[in-house]
Backbone as a printed PyTorch tensor [residue, N CA C, xyz], in Angstrom:
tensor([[[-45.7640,  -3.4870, -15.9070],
         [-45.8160,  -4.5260, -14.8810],
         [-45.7380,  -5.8860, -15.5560]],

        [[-44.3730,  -6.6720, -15.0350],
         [-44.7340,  -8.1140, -15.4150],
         [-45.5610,  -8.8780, -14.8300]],

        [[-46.0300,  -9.7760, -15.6160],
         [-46.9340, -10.8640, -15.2760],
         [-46.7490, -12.3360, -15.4750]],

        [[-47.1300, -12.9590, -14.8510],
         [-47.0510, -14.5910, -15.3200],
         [-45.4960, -15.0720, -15.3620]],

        [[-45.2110, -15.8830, -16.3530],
         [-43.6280, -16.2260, -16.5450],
         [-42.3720, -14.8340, -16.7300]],

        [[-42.6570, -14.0180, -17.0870],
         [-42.2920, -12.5650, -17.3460],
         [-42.3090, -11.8090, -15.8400]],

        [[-42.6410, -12.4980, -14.9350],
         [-42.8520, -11.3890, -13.7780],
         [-41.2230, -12.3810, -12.5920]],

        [[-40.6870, -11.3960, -12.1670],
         [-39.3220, -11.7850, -11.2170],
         [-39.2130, -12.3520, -10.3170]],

        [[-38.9110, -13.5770, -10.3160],
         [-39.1570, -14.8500,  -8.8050],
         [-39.0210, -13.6930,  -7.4420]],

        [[-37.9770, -12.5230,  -7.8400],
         [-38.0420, -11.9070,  -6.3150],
         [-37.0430, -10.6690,  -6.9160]],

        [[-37.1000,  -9.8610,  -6.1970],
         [-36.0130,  -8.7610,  -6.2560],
         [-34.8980,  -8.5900,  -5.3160]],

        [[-34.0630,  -8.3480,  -6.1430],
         [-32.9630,  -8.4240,  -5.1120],
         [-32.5250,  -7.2540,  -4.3220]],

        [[-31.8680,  -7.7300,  -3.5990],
         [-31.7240,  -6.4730,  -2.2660],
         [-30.8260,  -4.9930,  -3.0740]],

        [[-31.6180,  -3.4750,  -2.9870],
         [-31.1550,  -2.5440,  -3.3840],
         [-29.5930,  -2.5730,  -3.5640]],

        [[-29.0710,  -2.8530,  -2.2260],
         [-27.5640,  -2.8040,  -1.9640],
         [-26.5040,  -3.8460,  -2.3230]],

        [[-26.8360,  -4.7380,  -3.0530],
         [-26.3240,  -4.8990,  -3.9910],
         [-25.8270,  -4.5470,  -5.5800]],

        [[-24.7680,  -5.6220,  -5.6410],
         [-24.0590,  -4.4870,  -6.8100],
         [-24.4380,  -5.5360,  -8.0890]],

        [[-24.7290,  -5.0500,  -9.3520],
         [-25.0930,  -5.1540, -10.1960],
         [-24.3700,  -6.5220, -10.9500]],

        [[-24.6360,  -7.6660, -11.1780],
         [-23.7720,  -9.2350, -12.0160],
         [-24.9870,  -9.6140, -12.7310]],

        [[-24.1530, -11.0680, -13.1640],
         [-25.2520, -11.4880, -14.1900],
         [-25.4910, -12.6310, -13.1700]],

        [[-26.7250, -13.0000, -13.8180],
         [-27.3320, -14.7560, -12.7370],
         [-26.0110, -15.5280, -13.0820]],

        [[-26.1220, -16.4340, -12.1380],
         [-25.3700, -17.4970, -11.7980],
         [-23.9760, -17.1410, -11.6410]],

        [[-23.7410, -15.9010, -11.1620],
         [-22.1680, -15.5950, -10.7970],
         [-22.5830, -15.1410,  -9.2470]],

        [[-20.9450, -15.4880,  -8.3970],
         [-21.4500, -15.7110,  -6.9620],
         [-20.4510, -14.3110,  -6.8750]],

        [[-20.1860, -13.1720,  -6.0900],
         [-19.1340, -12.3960,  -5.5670],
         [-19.1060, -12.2990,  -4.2180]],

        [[-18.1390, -12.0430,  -3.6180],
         [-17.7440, -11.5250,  -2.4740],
         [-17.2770,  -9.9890,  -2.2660]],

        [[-18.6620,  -9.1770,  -1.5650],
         [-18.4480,  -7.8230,  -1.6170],
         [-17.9660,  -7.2420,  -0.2380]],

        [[-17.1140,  -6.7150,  -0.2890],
         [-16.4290,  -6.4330,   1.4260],
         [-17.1330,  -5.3220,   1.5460]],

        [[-17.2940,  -5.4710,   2.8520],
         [-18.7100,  -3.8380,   3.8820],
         [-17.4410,  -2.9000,   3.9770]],

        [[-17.7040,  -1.7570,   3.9590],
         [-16.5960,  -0.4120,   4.8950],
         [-17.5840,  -0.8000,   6.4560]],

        [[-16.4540,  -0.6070,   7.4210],
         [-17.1490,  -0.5120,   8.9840],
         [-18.2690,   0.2890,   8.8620]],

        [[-18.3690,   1.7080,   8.2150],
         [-19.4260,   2.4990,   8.3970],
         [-20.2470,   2.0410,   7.7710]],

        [[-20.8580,   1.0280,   6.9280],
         [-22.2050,   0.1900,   6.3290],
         [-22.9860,   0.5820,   7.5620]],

        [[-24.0100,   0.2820,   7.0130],
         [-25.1650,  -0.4880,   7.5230],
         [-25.3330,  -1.7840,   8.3190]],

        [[-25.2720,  -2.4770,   7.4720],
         [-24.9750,  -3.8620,   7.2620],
         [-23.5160,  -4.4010,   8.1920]],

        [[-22.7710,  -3.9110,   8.1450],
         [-21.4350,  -4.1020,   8.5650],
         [-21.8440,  -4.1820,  10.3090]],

        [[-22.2450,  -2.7900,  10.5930],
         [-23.1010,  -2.2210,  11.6040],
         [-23.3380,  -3.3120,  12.3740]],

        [[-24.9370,  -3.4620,  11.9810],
         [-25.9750,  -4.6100,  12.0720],
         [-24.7680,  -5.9860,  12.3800]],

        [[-24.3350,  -6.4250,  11.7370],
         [-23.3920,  -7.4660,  11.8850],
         [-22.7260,  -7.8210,  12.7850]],

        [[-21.8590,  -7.0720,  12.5160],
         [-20.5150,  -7.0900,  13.9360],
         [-21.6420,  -6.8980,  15.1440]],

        [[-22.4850,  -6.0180,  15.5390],
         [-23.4670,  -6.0340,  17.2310],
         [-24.0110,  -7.4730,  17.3950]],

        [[-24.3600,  -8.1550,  16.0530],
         [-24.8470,  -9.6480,  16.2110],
         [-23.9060, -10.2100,  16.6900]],

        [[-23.0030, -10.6310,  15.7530],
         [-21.7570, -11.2570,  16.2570],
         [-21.2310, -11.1660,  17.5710]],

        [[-20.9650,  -9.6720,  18.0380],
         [-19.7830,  -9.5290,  18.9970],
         [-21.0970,  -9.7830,  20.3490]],

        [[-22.3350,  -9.8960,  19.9450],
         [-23.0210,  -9.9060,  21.3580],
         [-22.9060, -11.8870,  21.5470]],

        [[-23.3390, -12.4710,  20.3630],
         [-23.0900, -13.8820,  20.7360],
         [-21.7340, -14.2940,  20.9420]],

        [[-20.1810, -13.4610,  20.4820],
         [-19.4360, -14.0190,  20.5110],
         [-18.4200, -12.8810,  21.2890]],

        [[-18.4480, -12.6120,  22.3760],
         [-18.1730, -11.2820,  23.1960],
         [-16.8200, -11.2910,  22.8310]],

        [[-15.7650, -12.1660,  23.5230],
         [-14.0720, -12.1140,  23.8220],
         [-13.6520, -12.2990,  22.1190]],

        [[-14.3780, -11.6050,  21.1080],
         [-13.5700, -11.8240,  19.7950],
         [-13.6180, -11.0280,  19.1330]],

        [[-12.5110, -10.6250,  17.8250],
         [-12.4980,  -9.4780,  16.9320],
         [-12.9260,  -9.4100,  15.5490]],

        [[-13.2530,  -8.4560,  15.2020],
         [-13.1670,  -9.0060,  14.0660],
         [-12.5110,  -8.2490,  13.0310]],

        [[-12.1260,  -8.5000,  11.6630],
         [-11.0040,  -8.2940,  11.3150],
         [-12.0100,  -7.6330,   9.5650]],

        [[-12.6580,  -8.3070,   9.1590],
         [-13.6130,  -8.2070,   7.8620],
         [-14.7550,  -8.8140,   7.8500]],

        [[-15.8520,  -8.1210,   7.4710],
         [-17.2330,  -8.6210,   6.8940],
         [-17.3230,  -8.3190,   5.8090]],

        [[-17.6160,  -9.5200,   4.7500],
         [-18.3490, -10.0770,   3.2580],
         [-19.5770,  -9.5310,   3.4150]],

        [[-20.5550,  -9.3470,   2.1970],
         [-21.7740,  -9.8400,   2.0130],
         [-21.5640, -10.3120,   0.7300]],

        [[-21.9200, -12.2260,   0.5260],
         [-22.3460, -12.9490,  -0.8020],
         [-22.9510, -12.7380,  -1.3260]],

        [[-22.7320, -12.3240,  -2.5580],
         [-24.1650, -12.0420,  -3.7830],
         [-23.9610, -13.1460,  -4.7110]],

        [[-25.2670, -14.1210,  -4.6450],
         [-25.3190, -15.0030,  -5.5310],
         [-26.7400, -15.2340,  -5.7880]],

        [[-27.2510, -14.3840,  -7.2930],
         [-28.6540, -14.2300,  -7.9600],
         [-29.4000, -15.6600,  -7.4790]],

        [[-28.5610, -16.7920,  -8.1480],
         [-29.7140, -18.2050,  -8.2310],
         [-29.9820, -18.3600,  -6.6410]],

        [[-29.3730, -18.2960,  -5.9630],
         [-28.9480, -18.9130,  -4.5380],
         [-29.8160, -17.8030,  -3.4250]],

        [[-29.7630, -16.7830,  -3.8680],
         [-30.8680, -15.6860,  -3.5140],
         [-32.5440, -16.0420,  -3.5760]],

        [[-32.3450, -16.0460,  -5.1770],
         [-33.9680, -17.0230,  -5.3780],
         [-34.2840, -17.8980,  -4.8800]],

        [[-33.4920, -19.1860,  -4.6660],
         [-34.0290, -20.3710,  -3.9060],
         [-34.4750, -19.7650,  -2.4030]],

        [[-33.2560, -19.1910,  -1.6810],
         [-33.6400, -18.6410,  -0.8920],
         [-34.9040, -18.3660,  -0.4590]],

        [[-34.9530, -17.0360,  -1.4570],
         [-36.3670, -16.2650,  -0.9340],
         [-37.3330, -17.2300,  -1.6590]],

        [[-37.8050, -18.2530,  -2.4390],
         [-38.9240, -19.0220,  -2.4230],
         [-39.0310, -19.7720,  -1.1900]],

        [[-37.7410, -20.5860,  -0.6680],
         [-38.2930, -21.7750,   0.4670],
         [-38.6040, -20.0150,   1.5640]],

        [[-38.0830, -19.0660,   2.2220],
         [-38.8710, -18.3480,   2.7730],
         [-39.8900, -17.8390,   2.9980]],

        [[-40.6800, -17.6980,   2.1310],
         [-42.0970, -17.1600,   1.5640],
         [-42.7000, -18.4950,   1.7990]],

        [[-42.4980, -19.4560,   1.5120],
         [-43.6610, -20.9880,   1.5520],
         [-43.4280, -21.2110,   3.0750]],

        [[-42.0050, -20.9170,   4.2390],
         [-41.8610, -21.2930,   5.3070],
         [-43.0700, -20.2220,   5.7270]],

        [[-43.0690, -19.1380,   5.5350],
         [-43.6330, -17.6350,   6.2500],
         [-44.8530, -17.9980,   6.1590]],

        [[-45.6780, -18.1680,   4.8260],
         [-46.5990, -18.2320,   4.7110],
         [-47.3430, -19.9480,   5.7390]],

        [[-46.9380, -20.5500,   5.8020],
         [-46.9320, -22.2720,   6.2220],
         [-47.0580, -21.3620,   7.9160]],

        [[-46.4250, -20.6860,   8.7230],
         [-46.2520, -20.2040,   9.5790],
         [-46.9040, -19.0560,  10.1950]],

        [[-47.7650, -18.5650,   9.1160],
         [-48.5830, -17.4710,   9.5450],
         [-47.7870, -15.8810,   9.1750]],

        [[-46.9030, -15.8610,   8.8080],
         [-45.9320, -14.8600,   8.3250],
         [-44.8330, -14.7730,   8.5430]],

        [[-44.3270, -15.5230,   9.5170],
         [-43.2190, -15.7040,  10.3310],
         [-42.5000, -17.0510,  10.0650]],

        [[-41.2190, -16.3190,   9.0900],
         [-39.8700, -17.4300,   8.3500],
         [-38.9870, -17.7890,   9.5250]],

        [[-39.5010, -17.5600,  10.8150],
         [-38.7710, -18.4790,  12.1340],
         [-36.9820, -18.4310,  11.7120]],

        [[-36.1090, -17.0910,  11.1440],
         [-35.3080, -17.1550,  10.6540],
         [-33.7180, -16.9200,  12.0540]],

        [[-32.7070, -17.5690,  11.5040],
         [-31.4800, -17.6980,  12.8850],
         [-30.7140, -17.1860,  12.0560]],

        [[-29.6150, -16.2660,  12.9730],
         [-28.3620, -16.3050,  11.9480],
         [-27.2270, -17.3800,  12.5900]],

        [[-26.3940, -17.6770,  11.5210],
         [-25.5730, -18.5050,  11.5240],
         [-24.1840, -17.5890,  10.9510]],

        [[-22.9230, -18.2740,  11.9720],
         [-21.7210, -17.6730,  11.8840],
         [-20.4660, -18.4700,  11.7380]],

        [[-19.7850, -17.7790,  10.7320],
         [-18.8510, -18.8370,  10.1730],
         [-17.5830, -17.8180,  10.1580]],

        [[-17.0510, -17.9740,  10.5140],
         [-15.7800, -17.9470,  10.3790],
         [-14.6740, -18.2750,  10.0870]],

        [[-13.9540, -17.4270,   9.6750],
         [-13.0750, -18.4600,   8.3860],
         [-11.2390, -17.4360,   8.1920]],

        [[-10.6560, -18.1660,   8.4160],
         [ -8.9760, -17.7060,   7.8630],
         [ -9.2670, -17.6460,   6.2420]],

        [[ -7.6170, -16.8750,   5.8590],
         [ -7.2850, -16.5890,   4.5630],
         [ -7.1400, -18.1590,   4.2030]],

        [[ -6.8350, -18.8640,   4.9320],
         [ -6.5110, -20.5160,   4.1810],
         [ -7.4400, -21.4180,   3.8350]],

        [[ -8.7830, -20.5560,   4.3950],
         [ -9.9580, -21.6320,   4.1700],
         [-10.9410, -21.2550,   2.8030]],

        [[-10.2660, -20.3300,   1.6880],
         [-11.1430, -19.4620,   0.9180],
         [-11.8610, -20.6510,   0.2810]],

        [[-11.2990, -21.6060,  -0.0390],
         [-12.5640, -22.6720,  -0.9250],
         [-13.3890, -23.2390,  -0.5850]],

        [[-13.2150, -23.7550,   1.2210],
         [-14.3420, -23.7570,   1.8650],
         [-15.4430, -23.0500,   1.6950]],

        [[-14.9760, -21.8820,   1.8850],
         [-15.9560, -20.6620,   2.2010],
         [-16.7550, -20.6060,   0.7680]],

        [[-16.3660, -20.6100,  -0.3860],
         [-16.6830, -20.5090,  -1.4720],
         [-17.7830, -21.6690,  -1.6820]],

        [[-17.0740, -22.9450,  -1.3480],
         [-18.2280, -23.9590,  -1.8350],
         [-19.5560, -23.8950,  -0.9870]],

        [[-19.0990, -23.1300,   0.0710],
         [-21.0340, -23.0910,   1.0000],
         [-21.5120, -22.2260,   0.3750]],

        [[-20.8700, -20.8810,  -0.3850],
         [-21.6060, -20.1190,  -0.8920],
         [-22.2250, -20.2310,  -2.1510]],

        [[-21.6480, -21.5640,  -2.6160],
         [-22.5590, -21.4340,  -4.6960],
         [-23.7430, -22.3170,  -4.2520]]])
């Protein structure tokens, strides 16, 4: 068991695939995920008359951590509850650097 400076700001989600810190990827779901699943029912219930064509999930180690620290100080500040929304972006093949710079 680590401890102190030696112990892991957070662990990262099982289903992710294995990089080094500070590299960002873009991992495409198969429809039959989980995740993919979960997704598209979010989506297609807020956004009924639309298709969809591909779902990402971003893996980016540093960007994960920040993450899950401001979560844990919101949760805890809140009684346990990170009061969390999803947000939906959508994006063409022409917008890949967009998409890229929200994600590092």
């Amino acid at each position: 068991l680590n401890k102190g400076q030696d112990a892991p700001k957070c662990y990262m989600p099982w289903s992710w695939t294995q990089q080094a810190a500070g590299k960002m990827q873009f991992v495409s779901l198969d429809t039959s995920h989980i995740h993919y699943t979960t997704v598209a029912e979010r989506f297609l219930a807020a956004m009924p008359n639309t298709s969809i064509t591909s779902i990402q999930r971003v893996e980016n180690v540093a960007v994960y951590e920040r993450y899950f620290e401001v979560r844990t100080s919101i949760a805890y500040s809140r009684g346990g509850n990170p009061n969390e929304r999803f947000l939906w972006y959508c994006a063409g093949s022409s917008d890949a650097k967009s998409v890229q710079s929200i994600c590092e």
